[in-house]
C-alpha positions in Angstrom: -90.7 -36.8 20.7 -88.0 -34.5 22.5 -84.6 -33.7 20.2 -81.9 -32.9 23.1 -79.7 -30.5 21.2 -76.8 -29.8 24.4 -77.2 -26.4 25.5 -78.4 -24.4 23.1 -81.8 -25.5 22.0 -84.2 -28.1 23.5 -86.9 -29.0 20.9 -90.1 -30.4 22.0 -91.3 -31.9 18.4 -94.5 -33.4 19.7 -95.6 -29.2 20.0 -95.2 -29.2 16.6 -96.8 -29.8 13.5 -95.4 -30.9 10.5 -94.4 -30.1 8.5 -92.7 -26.9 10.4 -89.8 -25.1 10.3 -86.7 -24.7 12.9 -84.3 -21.8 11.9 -80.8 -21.5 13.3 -78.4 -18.3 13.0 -75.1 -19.0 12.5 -75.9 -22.1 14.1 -74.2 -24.6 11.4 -72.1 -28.0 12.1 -69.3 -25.6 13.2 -68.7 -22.8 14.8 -71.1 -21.0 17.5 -73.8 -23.8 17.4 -72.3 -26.7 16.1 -74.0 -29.0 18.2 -77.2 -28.3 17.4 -76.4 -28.1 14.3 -74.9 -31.5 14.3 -78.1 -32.8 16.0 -80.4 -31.2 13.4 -78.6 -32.7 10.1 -77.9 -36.1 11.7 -81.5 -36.3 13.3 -83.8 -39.1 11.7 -86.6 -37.4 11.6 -85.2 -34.3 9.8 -86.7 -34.4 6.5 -84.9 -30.8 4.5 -81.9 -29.1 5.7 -81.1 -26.1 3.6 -78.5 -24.1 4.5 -76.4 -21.0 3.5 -73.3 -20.2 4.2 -69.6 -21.5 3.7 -68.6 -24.3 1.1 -66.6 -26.3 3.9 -69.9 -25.8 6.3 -72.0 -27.0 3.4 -69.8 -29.6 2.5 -70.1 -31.2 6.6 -73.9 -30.9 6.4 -74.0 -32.6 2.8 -71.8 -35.6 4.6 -73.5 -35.7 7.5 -77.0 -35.7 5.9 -76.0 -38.5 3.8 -76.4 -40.5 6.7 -80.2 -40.9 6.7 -80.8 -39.7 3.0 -81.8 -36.1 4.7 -82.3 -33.7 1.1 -80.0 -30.7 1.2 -80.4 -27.3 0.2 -77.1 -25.5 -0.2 -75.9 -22.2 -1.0 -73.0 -21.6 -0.7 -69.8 -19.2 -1.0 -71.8 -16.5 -1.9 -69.3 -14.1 -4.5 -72.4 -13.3 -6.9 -71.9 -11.6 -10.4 -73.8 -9.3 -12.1 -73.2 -8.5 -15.8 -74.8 -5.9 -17.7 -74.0 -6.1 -21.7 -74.3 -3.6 -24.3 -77.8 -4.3 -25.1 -79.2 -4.8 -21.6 -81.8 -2.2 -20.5 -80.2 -0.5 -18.6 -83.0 0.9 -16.2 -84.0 -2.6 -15.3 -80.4 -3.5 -14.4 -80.0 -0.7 -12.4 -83.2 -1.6 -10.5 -82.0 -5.1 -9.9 -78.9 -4.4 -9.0 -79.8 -1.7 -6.7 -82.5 -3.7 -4.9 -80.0 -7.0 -4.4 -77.6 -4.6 -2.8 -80.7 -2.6 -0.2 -83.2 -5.9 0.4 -82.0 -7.3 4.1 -79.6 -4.2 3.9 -77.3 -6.5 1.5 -76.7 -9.7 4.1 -78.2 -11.9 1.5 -76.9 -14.6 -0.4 -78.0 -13.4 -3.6 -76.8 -9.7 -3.7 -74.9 -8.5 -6.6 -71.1 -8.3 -5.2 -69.8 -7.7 -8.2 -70.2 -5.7 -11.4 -68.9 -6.4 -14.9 -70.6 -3.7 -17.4 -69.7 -3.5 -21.2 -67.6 -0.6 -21.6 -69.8 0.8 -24.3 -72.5 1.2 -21.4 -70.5 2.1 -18.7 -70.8 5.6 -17.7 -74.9 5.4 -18.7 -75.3 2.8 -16.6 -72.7 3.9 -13.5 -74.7 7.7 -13.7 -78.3 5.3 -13.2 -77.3 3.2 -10.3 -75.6 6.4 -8.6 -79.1 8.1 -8.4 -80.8 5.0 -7.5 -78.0 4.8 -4.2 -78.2 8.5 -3.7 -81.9 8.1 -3.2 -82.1 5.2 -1.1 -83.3 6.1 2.6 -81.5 4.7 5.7 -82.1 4.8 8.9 -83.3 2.9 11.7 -86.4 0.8 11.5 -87.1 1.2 14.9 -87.7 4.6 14.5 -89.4 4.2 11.2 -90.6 1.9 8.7 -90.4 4.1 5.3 -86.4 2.6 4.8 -84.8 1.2 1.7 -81.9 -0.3 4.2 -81.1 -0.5 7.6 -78.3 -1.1 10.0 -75.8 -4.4 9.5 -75.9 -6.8 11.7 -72.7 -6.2 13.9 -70.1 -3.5 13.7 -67.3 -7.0 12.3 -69.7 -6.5 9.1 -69.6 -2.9 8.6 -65.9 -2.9 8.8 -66.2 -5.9 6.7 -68.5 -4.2 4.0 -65.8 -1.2 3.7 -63.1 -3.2 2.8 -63.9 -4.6 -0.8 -64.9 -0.8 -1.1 -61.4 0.6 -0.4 -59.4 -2.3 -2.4 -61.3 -1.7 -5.6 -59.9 1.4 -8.8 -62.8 3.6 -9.0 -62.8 2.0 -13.0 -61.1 -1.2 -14.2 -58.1 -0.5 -16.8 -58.7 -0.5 -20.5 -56.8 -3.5 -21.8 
């Protein structure tokens, strides 16, 4: 079976053997690669599309999967919480919250953007996760593989990653 997908992919199934896997970048039901995106989602023999990414992308795909009963796998909007409480242990959280920020240098879904620590815990907590960032090694993995984090993607998302940064008090207000 051949899946035409316009120009930018040509997908020769019969190659294949399911189940397998086809992964697009930024290649979605808008944008960039809509049409093969569109092709993927609507084709029959599509069995899982998971995707992550915006809530109006996810919400096309969902729609347009509907079509043949395709099962989704969304996530989407991507604005995740962390809370740490008073009685949290601390050294964990600090661990977890450092590693969701450094794994795929922080371009996945899953990272903590956001922290809301109990008051009582604050500066204990703030004081771990600062060592924790001031030991974290960067660099460039093609010059070695001993890194915590790497490079982003594009120069868009390291102005984009700076931004949040600059809005934010260095420590909410007591109410």
């Amino acid at each position: 079976m051949r899946v035409e997908l316009g120009h930018c992919l040509d997908l020769h199934v019969s190659v294949l053997k399911p189940p397998f896997v086809v992964g697009l970048e930024e290649h979605g039901p808008s944008g960039k690669g809509a049409n093969a995106g569109t092709a993927l989602v609507k084709h029959p023999d599509v069995d899982l599309v998971t995707f992550t990414g915006s809530v109006a992308t996810g919400t096309r795909i969902m729609q347009m999967a509907a079509e043949n009963l395709t099962r989704v796998n969304r996530e989407l909007g991507g604005n995740a919480p962390a809370i740490v409480l008073a009685d949290a242990d601390l050294d964990l959280a600090a661990k977890a919250i450092h590693a969701s920020r450094v794994i795929n240098t922080g371009q996945v879904c899953n990272c903590a953007e956001r922290l809301y620590v109990d008051e009582s815990v604050h500066d204990a907590f703030v004081a771990k996760l600062k060592v924790l960032f001031k030991q974290t090694r960067w660099g460039d993995p093609s010059e070695t593989d001993d890194l915590d984090m790497g490079p982003l993607i594009n120069r868009a998302a390291s102005t984009r990653s700076r931004q949040p940064c600059a809005r934010q008090p260095k420590r909410a207000p007591a109410s």
